[in-house]
C-alpha positions as a Markdown table, in Angstrom:
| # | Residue | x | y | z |
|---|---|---|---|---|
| 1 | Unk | 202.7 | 114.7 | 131.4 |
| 2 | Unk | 201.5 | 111.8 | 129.3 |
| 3 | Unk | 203.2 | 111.4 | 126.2 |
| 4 | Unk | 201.6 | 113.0 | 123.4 |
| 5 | Unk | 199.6 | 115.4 | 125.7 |
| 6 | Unk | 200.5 | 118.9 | 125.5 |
| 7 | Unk | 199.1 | 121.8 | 127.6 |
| 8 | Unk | 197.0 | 124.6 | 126.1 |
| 9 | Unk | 198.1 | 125.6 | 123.2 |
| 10 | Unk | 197.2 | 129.3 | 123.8 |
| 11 | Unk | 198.5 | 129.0 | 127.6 |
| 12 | Unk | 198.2 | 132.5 | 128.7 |
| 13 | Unk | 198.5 | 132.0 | 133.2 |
| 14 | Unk | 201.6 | 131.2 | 135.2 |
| 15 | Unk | 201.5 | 128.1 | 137.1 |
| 16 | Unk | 201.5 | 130.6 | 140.2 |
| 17 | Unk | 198.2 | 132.4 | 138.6 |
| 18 | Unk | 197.2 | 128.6 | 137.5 |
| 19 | Unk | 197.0 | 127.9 | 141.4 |
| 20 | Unk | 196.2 | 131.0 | 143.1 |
| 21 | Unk | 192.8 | 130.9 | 141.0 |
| 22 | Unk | 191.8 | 127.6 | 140.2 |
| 23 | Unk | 188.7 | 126.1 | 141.3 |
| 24 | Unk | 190.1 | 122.5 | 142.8 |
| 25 | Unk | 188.7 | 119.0 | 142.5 |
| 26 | Unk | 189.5 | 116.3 | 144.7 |
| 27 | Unk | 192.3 | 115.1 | 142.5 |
| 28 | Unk | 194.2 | 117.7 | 141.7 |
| 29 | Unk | 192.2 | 119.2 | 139.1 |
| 30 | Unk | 190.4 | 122.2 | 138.8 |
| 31 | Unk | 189.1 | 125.6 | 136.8 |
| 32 | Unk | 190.1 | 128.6 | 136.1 |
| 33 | Unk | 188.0 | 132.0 | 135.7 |
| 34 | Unk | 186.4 | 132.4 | 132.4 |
| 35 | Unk | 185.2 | 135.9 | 133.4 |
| 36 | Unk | 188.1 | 138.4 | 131.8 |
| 37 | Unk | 189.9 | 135.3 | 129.8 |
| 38 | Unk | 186.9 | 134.4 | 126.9 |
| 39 | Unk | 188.1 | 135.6 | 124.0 |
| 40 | Unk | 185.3 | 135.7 | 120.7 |
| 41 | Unk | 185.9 | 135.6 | 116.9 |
| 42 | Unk | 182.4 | 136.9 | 115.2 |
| 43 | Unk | 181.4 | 134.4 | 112.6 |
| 44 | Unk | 178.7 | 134.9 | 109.5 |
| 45 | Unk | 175.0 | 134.8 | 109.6 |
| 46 | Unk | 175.0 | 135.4 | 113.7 |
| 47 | Unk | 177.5 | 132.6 | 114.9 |
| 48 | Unk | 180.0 | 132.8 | 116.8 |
| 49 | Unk | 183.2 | 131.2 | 118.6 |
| 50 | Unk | 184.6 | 131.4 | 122.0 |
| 51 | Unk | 188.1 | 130.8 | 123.3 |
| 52 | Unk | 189.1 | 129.9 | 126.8 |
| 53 | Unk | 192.7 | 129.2 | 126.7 |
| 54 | Unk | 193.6 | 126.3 | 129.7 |
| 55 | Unk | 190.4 | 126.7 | 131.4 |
| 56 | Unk | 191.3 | 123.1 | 133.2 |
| 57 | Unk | 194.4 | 122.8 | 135.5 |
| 58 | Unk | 195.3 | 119.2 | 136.3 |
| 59 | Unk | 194.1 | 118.3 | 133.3 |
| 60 | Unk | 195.9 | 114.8 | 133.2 |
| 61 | Unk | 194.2 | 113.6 | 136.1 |
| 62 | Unk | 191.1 | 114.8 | 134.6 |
| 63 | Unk | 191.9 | 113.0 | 131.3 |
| 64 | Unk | 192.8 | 109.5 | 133.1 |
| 65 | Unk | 189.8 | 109.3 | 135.1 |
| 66 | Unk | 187.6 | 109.9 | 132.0 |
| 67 | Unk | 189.3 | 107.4 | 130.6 |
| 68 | Unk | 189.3 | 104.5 | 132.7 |
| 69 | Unk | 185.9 | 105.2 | 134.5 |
| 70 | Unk | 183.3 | 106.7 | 132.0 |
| 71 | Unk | 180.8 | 104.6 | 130.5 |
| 72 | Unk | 182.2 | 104.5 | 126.9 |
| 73 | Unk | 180.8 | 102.3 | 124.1 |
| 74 | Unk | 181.0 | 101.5 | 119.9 |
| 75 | Unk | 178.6 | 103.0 | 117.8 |
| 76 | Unk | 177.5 | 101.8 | 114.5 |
| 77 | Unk | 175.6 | 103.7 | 111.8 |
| 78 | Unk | 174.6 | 102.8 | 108.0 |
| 79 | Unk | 177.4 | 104.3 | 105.9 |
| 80 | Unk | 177.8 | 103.6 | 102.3 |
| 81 | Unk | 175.3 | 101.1 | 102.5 |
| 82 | Unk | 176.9 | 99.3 | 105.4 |
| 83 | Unk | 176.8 | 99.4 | 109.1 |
| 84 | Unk | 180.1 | 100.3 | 110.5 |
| 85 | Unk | 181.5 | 101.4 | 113.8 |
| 86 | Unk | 181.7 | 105.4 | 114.3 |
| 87 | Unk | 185.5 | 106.4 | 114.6 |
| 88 | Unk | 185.3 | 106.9 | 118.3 |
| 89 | Unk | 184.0 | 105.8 | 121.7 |
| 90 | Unk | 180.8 | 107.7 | 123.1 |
| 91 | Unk | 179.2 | 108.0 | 126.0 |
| 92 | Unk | 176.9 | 110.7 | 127.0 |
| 93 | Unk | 175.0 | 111.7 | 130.6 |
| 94 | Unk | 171.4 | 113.3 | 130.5 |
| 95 | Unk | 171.1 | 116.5 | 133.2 |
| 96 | Unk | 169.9 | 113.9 | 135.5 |
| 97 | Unk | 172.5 | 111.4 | 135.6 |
| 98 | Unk | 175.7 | 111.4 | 137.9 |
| 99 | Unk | 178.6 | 112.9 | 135.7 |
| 100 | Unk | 181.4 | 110.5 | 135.6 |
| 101 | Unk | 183.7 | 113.0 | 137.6 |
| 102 | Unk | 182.9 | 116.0 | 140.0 |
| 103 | Unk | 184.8 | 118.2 | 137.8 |
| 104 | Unk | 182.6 | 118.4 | 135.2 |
| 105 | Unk | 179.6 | 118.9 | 137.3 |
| 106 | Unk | 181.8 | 121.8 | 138.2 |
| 107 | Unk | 182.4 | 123.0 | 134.9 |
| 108 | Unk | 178.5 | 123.1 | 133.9 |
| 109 | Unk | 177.8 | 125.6 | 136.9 |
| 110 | Unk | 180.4 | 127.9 | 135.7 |
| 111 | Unk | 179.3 | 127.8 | 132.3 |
| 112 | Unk | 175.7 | 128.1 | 133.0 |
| 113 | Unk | 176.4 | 131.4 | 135.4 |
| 114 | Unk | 179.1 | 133.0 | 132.6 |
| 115 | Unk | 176.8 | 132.3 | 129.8 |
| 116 | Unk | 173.0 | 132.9 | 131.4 |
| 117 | Unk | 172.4 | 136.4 | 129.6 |
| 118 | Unk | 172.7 | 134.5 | 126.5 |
| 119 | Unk | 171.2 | 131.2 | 127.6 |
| 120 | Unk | 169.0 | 131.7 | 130.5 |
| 121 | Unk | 168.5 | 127.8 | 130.9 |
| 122 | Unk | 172.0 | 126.7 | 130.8 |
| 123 | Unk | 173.6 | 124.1 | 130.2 |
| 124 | Unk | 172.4 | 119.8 | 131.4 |
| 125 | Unk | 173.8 | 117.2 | 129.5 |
| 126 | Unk | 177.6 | 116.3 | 128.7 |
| 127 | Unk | 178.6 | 114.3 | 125.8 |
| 128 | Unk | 181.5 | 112.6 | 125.7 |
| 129 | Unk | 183.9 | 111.4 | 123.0 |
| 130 | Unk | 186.8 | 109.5 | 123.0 |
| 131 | Unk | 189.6 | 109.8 | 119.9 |
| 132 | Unk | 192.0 | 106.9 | 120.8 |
| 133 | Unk | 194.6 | 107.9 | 117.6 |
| 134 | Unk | 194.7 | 110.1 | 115.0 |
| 135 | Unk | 192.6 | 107.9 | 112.8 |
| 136 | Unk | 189.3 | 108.2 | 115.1 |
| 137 | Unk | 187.4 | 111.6 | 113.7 |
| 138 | Unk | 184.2 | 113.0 | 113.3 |
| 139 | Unk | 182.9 | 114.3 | 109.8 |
| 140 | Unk | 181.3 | 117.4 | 108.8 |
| 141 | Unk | 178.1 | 118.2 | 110.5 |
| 142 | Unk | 176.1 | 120.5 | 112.8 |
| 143 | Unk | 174.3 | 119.5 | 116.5 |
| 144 | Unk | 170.4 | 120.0 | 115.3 |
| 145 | Unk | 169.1 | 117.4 | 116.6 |
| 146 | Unk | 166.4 | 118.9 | 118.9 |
| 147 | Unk | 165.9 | 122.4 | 119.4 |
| 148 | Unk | 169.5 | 123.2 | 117.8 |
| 149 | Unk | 167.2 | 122.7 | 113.9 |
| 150 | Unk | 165.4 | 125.7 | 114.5 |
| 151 | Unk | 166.6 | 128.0 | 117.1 |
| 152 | Unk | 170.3 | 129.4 | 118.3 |
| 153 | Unk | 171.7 | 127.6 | 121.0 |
| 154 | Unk | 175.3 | 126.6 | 122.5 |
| 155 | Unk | 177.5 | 123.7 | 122.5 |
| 156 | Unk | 180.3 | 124.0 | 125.1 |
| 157 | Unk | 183.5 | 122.0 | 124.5 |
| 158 | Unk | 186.3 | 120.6 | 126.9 |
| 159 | Unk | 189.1 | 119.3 | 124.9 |
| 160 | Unk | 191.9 | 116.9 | 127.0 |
| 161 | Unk | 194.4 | 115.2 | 125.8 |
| 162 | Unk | 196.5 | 115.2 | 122.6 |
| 163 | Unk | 195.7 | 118.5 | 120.5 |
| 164 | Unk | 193.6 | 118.3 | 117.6 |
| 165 | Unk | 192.2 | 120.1 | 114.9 |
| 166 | Unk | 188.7 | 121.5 | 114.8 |
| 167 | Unk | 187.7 | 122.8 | 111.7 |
| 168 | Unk | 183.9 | 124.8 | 111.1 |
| 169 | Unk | 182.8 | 126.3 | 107.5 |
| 170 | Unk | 180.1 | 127.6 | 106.3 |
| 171 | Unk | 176.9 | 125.1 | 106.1 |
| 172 | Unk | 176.5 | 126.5 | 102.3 |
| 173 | Unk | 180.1 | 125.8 | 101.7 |
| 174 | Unk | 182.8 | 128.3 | 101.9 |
| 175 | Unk | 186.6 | 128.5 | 103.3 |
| 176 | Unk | 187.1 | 126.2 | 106.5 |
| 177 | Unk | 188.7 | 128.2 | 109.7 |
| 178 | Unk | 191.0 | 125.8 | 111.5 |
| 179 | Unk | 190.8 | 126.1 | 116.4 |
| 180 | Unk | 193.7 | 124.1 | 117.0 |
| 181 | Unk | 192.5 | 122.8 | 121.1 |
| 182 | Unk | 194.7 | 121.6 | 123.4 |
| 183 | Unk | 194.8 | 120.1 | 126.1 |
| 184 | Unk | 192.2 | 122.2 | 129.1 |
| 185 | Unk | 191.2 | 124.1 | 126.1 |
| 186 | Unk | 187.7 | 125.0 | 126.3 |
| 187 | Unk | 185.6 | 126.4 | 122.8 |
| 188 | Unk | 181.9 | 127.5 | 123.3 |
| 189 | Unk | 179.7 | 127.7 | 119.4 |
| 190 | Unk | 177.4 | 129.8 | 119.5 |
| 191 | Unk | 174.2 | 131.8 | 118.0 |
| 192 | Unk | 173.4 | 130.4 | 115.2 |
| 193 | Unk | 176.6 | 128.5 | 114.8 |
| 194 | Unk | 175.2 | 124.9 | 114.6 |
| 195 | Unk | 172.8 | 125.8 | 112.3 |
| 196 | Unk | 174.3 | 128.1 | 109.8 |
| 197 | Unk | 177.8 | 126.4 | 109.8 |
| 198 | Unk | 179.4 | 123.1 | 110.0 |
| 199 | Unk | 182.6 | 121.8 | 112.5 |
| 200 | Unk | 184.6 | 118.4 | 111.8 |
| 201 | Unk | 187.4 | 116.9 | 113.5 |
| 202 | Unk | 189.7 | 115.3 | 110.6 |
| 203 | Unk | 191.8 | 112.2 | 110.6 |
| 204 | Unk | 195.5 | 112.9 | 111.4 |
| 205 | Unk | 198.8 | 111.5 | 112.1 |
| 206 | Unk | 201.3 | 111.0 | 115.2 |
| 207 | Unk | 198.8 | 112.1 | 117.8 |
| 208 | Unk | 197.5 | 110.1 | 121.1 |
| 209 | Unk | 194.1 | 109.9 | 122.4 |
| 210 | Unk | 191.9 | 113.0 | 123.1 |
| 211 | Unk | 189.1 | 113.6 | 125.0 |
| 212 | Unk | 186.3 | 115.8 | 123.5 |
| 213 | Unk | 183.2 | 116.7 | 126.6 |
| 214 | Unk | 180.2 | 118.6 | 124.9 |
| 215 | Unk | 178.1 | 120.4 | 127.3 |
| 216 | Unk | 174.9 | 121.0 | 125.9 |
| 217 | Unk | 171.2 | 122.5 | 126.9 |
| 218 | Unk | 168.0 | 119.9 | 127.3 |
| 219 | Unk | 166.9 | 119.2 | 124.3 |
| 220 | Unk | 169.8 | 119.7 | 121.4 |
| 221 | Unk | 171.8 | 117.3 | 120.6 |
């Protein structure tokens, strides 16, 4: 394993579960079952949290090909009066674009069909985001751009790589919870979750380069 990867943090399978029931890639990646292995934590004003522990097996290769082959570039935004580059690498794929892997064309399917009672549409787009160190981050906000304003929607998350933080609070203000994602982690918000609270991934020390894919529906960003 990479140096400064870890696997899940909340590893649960045996690596003879692990390859009796994952859905394999090409590479040596693959999926495990969410159905019987989602765990969810009941937030305030109708959010919520989901937690599938390791849901990606291979996840190095998965991580590597990410790295070197998707179509990552520098964003810059107006902050304190000046333009400066976001602390990351983006890159983000529209439903009708070809994913820069298989896998995570994989991974939508089996999203859409666990989730559809809650979100008949599923999920289209993937957004990716690349943390190179601990000093890349993302501040406090919430996906409402789009349809996420108004109504209750989902934002799925693949985390690979190094673990980090990812901390949500109430959008009024309140007492952070800390999700501590690993590497094949996956954690699904929820309900009104983008719209009555906030998430953030902090700054932080001795910690390598992490992955972050958000699966979203059309129209929420």
């Amino acid at each position: 394993m990479h140096p400064g990867r870890q696997a899940s943090l909340f590893e649960e399978d045996t690596a003879d579960d692990q390859t009796r029931n994952a859905t394999a890639c090409g590479d040596g990646s693959g999926l495990l079952p969410l159905v019987g292995s989602v765990s969810r934590r009941t937030l305030t004003d109708g959010a919520w949290v989901d937690l599938r522990p390791g849901w990606v097996t291979g996840a190095d290769e998965l991580f590597d090909r990410l790295e070197s082959g998707a179509a990552w570039r520098e964003e810059r935004r107006v902050m304190y009066d000046r333009v400066l580059p976001v602390p990351r690498l983006v890159s983000h794929y529209e439903d009708r674009g070809a994913f820069p892997h298989p896998l995570l064309e994989t991974c939508r399917g089996a999203l859409t069909d666990f989730y559809r009672d809650e979100l008949p549409e599923g999920f289209s787009s993937a957004g990716l985001c690349l943390y190179r160190n601990g000093n890349d981050s993302v501040a406090w906000h919430g996906d409402t751009i789009g349809r996420g304003k108004t109504e209750d929607t989902m934002v799925a998350i693949l985390s690979l790589g190094s673990p980090r933080p990812l901390l949500l609070r109430p959008t009024g203000g309140g007492r952070s919870l800390k999700f501590t994602v690993g590497h094949g982690d996956l954690l699904v918000m929820g309900g009104s979750c983008q719209r009555t609270w906030q998430h953030a991934v902090p700054k932080t020390t001795g910690v390598g380069p992490r992955i972050s894919v958000q699966f979203r529906p059309h129209g929420v960003r």
